[in-house]
C-alpha positions in Angstrom: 19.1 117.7 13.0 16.6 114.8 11.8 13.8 117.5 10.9 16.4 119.7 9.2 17.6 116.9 6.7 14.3 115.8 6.0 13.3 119.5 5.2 16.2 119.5 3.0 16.0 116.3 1.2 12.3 116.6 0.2 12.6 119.7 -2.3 15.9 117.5 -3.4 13.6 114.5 -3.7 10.6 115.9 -5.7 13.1 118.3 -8.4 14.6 114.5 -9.2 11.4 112.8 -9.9 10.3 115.9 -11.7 13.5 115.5 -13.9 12.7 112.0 -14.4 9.1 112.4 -15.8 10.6 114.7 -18.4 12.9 112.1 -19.7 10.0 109.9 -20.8 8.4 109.0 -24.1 7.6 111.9 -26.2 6.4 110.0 -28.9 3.1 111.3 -30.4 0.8 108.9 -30.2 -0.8 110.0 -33.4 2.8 110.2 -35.7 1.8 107.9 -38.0 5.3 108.1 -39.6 6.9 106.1 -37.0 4.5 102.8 -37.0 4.8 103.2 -41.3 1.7 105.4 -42.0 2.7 108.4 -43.6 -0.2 109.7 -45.2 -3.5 109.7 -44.8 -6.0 107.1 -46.1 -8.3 108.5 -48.8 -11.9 108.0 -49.4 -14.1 108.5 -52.1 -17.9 109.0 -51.6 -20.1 108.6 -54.4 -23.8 108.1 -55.1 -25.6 106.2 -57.5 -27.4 107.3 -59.4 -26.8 111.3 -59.1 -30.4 111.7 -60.1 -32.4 109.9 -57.2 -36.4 109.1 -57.1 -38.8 107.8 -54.1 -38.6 103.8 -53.9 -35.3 103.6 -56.1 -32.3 101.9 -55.5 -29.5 103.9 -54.5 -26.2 102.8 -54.4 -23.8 104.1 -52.1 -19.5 103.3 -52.5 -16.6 104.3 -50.4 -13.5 103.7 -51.9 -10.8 103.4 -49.7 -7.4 103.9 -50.7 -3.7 104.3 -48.8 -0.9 105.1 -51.1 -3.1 104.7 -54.2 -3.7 101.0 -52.9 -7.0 99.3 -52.0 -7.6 99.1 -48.1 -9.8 95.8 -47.7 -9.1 95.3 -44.1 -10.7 98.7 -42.8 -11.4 98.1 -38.9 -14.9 99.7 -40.0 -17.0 101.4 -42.7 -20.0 103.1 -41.9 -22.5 104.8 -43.5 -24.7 107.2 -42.1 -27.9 108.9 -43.8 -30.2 111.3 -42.9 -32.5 114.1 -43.9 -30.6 117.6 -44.0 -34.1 119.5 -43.7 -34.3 119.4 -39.8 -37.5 117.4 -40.5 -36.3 114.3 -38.1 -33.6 113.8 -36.1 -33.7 110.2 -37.2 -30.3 108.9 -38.8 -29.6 105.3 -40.4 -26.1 103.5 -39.6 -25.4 100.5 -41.4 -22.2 98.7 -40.9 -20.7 97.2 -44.1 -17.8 94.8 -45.3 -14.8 95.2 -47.9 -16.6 94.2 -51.3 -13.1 93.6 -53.0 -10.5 96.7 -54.4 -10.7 98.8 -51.7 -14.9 99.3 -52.4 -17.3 99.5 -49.4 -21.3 99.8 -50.4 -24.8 100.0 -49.3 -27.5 99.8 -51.0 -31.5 100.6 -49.9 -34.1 102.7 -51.1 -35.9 106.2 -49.7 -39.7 106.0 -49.2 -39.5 110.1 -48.9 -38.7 113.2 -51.4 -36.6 115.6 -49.6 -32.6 116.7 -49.3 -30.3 113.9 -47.9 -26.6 113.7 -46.4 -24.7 110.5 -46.6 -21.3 110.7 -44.4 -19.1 107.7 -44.5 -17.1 106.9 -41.2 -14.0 104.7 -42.6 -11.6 104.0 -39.6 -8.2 102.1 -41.1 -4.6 102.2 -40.6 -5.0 103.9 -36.7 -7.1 107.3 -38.8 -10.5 108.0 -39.4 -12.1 109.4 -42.6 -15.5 110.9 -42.6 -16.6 112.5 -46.2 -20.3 113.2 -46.7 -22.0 114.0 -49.5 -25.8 115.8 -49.7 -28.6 115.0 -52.6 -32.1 115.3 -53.2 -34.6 111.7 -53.9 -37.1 113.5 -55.9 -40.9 112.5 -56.4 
């Protein structure tokens, strides 16, 4: 009689826990909607100057917007810049701080003609943005 309840009981057992893991959470962790985001942030990439030469300055912005306002408090901005010719596998990452209205920038010099890509990593409100944009540092 013992082994014949216990046979019975455990199927009994194991369908109820089942039905209780399906009344859990089903929240998406990634619906921004119900924490207030509701769109995603927007970035701008842009290059100065568009017309780039060995040993100038270049000038690189992100412009970080949410709902057409400034994001200053980004949790991080990154930009990342390397050759797009397969020549080296060598990229620069350089960490950079809110520089007021929503603008993140870098600035440094190329010792090197050749083709370039610049990608931004922007990580705000819980999303993460990377746009890149590719030009050439001419002799």
């Amino acid at each position: 009689m013992k082994i014949c309840l216990q046979k019975s009981l455990l199927p009994a057992l194991c369908a109820f826990i089942l039905l209780l893991g399906g009344c859990g959470n089903n929240q998406d962790p990634y619906d921004y909607a119900s924490v207030g985001v509701t769109e995603a942030i927007l970035v701008e990439l842009t290059v100065i100057p568009g017309e780039v030469k060995v040993g100038e300055n270049i000038r690189f912005e992100a412009k970080v917007t949410y709902q057409d306002q400034p994001v200053d408090d980004a949790k991080e901005v990154m930009f990342e810049l390397g050759r797009t010719d397969g020549s080296t596998d060598e990229h620069i990452m350089e960490t950079v701080s809110s520089s007021g209205e929503g603008l993140y920038v870098w600035e440094t010099s190329l010792d090197e003609a050749g083709e370039y890509e610049v990608t931004s990593h922007v990580t705000a409100l819980d999303q993460h943005s990377m746009p890149s944009e590719t030009f050439i540092v001419n002799e």
